[in-house]
N, C-alpha and C positions, 0 to 999 in steps of 0.2 A: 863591261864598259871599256873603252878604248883609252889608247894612252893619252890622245890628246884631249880629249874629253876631261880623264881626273886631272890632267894640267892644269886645265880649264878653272876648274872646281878648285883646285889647292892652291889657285893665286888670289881665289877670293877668300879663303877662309883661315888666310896666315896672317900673321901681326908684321906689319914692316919692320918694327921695330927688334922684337925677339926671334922673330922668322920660325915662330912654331904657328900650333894652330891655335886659333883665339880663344882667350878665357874671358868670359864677361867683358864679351867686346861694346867698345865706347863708339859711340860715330860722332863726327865733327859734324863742322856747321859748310863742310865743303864735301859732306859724304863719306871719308875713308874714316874706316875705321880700323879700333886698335887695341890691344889687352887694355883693362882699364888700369892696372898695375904699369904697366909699360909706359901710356899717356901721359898718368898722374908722376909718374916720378923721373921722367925723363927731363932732363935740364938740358939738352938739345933744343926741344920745342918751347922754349920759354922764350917770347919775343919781347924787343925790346920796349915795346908798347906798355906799360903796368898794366900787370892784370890780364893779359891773355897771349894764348899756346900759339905758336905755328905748327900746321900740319908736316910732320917729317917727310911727305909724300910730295904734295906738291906748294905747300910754306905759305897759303893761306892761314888768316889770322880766324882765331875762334876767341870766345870766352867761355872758361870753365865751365861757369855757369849753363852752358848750354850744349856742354857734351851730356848724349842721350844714349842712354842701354839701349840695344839694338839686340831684342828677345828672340827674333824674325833669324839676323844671323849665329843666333846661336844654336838655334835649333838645326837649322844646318850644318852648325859642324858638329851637332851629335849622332846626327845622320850620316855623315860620313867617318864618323870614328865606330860606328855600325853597320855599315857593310864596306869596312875594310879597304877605305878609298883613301887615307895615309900610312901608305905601306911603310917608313921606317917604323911609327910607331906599330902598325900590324906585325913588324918583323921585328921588334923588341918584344914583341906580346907573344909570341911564338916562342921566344926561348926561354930556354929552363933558368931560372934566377939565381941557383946553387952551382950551372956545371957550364950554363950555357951553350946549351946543346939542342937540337929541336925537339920541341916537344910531342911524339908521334904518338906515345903510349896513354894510357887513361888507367887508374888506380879505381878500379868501381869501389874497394873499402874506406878507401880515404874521398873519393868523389873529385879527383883533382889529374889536370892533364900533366906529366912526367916525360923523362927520358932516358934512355937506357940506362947510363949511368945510375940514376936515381932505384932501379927496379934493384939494382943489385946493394944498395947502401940501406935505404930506410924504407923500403915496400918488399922487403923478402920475403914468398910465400904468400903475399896479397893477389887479390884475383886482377890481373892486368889483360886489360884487350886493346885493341890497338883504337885509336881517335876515329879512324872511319865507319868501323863498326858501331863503336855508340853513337858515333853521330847517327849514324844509319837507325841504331834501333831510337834512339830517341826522335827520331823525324817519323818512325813507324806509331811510337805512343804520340806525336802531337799528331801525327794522323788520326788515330782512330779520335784521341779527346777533340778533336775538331769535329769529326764525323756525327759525334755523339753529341756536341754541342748545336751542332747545324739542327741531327734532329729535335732535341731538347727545343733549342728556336721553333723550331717547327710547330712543333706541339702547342708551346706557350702561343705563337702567333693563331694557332687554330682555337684553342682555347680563348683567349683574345676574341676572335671572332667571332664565338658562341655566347660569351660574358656579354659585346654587343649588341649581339641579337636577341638574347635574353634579356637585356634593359630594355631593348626597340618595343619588343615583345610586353615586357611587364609595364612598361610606360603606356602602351595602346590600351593593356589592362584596365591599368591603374583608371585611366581617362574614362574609358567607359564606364567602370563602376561607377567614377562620380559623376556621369551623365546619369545612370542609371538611378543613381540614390538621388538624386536631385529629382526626377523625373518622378520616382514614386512620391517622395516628400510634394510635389508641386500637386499630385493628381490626388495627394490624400489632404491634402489642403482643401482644392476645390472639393473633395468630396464633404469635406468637415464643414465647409464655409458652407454649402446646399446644406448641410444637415442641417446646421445654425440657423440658418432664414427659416428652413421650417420648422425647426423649432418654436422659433421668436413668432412664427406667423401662426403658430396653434396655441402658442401661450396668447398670444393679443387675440387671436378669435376666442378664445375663452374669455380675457379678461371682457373682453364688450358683449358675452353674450350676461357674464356675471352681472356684470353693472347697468344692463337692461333691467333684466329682472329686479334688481334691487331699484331702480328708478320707478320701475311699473309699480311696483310693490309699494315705494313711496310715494308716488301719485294718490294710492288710496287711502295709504296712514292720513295723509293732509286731508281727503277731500272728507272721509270718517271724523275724524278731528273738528274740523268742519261743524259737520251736521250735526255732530253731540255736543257739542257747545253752542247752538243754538237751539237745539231741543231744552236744554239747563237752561238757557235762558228762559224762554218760553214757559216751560214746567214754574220756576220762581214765581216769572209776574202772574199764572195764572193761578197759582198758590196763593196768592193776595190777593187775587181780587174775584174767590171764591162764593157766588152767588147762584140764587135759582136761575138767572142768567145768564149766566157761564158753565151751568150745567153740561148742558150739551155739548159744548166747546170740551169742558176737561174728557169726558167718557171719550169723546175723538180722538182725543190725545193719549190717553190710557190705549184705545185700542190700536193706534199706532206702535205705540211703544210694546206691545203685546207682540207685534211684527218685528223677529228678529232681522240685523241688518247680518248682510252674508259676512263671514266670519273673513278677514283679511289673513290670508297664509305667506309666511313668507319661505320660497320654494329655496331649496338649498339643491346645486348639480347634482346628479346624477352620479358624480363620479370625482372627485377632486381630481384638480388639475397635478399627472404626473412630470416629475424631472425626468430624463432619460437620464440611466445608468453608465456613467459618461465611461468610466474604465472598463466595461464590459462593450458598449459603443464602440468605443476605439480598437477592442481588439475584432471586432466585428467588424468594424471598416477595413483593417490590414485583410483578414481573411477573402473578404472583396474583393477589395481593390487589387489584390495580388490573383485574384480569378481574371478580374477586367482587363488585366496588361496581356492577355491572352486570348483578345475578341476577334472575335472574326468575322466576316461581315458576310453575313451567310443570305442567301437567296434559294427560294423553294424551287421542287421540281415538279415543273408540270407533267413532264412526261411520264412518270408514276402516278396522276391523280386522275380516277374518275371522272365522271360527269360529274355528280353530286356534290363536287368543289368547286368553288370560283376562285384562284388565285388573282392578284390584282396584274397590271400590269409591269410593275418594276419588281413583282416575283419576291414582296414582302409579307402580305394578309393572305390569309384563308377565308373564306364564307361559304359558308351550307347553302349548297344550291334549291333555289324552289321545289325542282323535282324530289328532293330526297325529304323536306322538311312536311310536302304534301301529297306524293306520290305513294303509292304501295311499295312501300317499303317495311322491310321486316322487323322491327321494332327494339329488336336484340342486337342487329348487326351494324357492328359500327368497323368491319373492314373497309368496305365502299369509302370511310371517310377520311384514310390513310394519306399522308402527305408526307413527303423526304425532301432532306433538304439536297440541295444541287451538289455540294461539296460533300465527300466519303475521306475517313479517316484512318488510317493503321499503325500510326505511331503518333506520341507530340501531344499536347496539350489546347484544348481551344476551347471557349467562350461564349454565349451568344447568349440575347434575352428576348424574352417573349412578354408581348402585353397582352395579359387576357381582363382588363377591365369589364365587367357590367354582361362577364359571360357566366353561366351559372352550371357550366360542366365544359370539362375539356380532358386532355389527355396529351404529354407530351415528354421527350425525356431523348434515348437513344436506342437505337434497333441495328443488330448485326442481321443481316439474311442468312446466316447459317451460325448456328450455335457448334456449342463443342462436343456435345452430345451425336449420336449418330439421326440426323434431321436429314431429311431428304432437302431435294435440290431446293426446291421453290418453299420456302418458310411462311409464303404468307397466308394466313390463317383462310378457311376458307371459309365461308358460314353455309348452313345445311339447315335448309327453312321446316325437313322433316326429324328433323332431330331436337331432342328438348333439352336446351341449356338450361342449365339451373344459375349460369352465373354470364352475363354478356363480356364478364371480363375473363374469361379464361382464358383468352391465348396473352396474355399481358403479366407475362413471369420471365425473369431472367434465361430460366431453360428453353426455354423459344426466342431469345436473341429480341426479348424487352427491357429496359432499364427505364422505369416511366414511374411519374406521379400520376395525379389526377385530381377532378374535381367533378363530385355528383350530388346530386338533390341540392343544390348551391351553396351548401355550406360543410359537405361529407368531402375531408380531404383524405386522400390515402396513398399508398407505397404500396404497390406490389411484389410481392416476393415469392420464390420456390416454395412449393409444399409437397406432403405425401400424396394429396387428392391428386385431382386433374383438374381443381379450381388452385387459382394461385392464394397466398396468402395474403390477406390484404389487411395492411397497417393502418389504423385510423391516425392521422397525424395532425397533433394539435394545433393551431394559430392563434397566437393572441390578437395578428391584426391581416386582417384579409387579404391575400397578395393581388394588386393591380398589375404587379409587371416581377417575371418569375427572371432569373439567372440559373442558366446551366451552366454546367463546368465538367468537361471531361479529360480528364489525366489516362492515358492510353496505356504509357509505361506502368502507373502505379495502379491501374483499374480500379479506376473510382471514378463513380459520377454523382456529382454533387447538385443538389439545388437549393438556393438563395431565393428568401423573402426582399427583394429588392427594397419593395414598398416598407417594408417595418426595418430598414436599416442595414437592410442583405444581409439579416438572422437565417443562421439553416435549417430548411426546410427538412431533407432528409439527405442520406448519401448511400450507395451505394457502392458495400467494399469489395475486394476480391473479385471482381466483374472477371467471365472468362471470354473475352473477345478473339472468336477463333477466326475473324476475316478483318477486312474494312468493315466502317459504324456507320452510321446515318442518323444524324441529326432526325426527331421523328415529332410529328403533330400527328392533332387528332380535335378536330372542333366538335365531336361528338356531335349532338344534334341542335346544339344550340345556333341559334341563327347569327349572335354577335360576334364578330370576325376577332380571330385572334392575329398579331401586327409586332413581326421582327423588327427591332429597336435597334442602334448603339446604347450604350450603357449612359453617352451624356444627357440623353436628349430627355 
């Protein structure tokens, strides 16, 4: 900075009055300001008004009262007593306080700037370097502790960054989940409130079938009731008025009553009305419903089916074509009646149901076209009208890239599985209540294909574990020979 410049600076930041530089400067009601020591006890500035100061600058009046700390110019002359812009006192600060001499040397033992004189009296044999070298090396240490603090910043601002994006992140989370939990909660609601109406709707078809029967039942107590209380009558008076002319009369009567009246049964169900197992319900609806968030809206493939199928036209239903239900046809072979779905799978999880109402055999589940076994190219079974199967289900095993239930003689439900033979193993699998509409569920990653008794509550059917799925899967039908169409669903409908 130039000379005229700190002139500049040094006429505002000195007291008129003491002409150093200002200490807890005061400022008037006319702007200058002044040590507040210097203001307060100057009897120069005392006007003859009572009660208030003339400014020693230019002899406006103030009142005490309203002399104000002026923070603003203090801080500037701390600033300039910091970089060295009041050179006498810079040049009092320089010298040595014992010899008065410049201070050039630095005592690194004692920590304090000195001058020759001083090296030779009370720093003898102390390590002394001269003031520009420490300065030097200490602007080297605020160098690098700056360096290191920039990057420290650094790091903390990136870290900063990452703690953001990690809240952005756990916040989108967070959101989800509670879409998610709400979503199941909402879907396992409606599933419980469907269950409830049907519930409430087979407890009242019972209750009214109960209290028919007991109504019909009581219709005949009364009308029996009836007629043997007028036989007692009858019998009395003819009991009194017992003559050879009422002969005839009583033997009629006698032989009447010889004629038993049919005996009144009162019929009790068949079955008492059951509660559903609501804690075992419940966890049967989670198992569900947690398959259902996983449906897929699947559409069959015509271009793998036969004649002998009629798919419908939005590529939902199956139906056994006339030709094959009354055609020569081979009586064993239900390849001809093979149906896939449009969509093929290899990773991921997916869903889909199937109504087989009022169909009295069927066949459906998942099919890989190439096992993990060494299977040639084309898997699909082939049937050989001179060869004698002993089982029409033998290509329907895991090792031939099947995963299937089924349904035969209309009430024979079974699972398929690997055996030693070359027939598969076949599981008879119980049902307490007859499935109108089946749930599949295939987990890819954890190979497993599951099926659900929709119709009894989405009870499991069977599942298959450890599946080795060595390609893409395909959703797989099979209406067997039945003629009633089996009919891809969503799960609400």
């Amino acid at each position: 900075m130039d000379f005229s410049s700190q002139g500049s600076i040094h006429e505002e930041v000195i007291c008129r009055i003491c002409w150093q530089l200002l200490t807890e400067p005061l400022s008037l009601d006319c702007g200058h300001s002044f040590c507040c020591a210097c203001i307060t006890a100057n009897n120069e500035s005392v006007s003859p008004l009572e009660g208030q100061h003339c400014c020693p600058v230019c002899k406006s009046t103030s009142k005490p009262g309203n002399f104000l700390p002026n923070q603003q110019l203090g801080n500037i002359v701390k600033k300039v007593e910091e970089v060295n812009m009041w050179p006498h006192q810079q040049q009092r600060r320089d010298l040595c306080e014992h010899h008065g001499e410049n201070c050039h040397l630095f005592c690194k033992e004692d920590g304090k700037a000195i001058c020759s004189l001083c090296v030779q009296e009370q720093h003898q044999g102390h390590q002394i370097s001269s003031v520009e070298e420490v300065v030097k090396e200490c602007q080297e240490k605020l160098k690098a502790a700056m360096d290191r603090l920039k990057q420290e910043q650094l790091e903390v601002e990136e870290l900063e960054a990452v703690i953001n994006e990690e809240r952005a992140t756990r916040k989108n989370h967070m959101q989800a989940e509670r879409e998610r939990i709400r979503k199941e909660f909402d879907e396992m609601r409606e599933i419980l409130d469907r269950k409830k109406h049907r519930e409430l709707q087979k407890l009242r078809e019972h209750e009214v079938h109960v209290l028919d029967n007991l109504a019909m039942v009581e219709d005949q107590v009364i009308l029996k009731k009836q007629y043997t209380r007028e036989l007692i009558s009858d019998l009395q008076r003819r009991m009194c008025e017992l003559s050879i002319d009422t002969l005839q009369d009583m033997i009629n009567t006698l032989n009447i009553l010889k004629r038993k009246m049919p005996k009144i049964v009162l019929k009790k169900p068949k079955s008492a009305f059951r509660f559903p197992d609501l804690p075992h319900l419940l966890q049967v609806f989670k198992e569900l419903a947690e398959a259902q968030n996983y449906w897929v809206n699947l559409m069959l493939n015509p271009l793998n089916t036969l004649s002998n199928i009629v798919i419908s036209e939005d590529r939902r239903q199956i139906t056994v074509g006339n030709y094959f239900m009354f055609g020569n046809v081979y009586p064993r072979d239900f390849s001809s009646l093979d149906v896939l779905g449009s969509q093929n799978f290899s990773s991921g999880k997916y869903y889909w149901e199937v109504d087989v109402s009022k169909k009295i055999a069927w066949i459906l589940g998942v099919h890989s076209k190439t096992s993990n076994l060494n299977r040639k190219k084309r898997s699909r079974f082939v049937f050989n009208p001179y060869a004698n199967y002993q089982n029409a289900y033998t290509r329907f095993r895991p090792e031939n890239g099947y995963w299937v239930v089924g349904l035969q003689n209309e009430s024979e439900y079974n699972a398929f599985e690997d055996s030693a033979t070359s027939d598969p193993k076949v599981l008879t699998l119980p049902m307490a209540v007859a499935p109108h509409r089946i749930g599949v569920f295939l987990d890819y990653e954890a190979s497993t294909v599951s099926f659900f008794n929709v119709t009894n509550h989405g009870s499991l059917i069977y599942k298959f574990s450890k599946c080795h799925f060595s390609q893409t899967v395909y959703p797989y039908f099979n209406p067997c020979k039945c003629p009633v169409p089996m009919t891809l669903c969503p799960p609400s409908s």
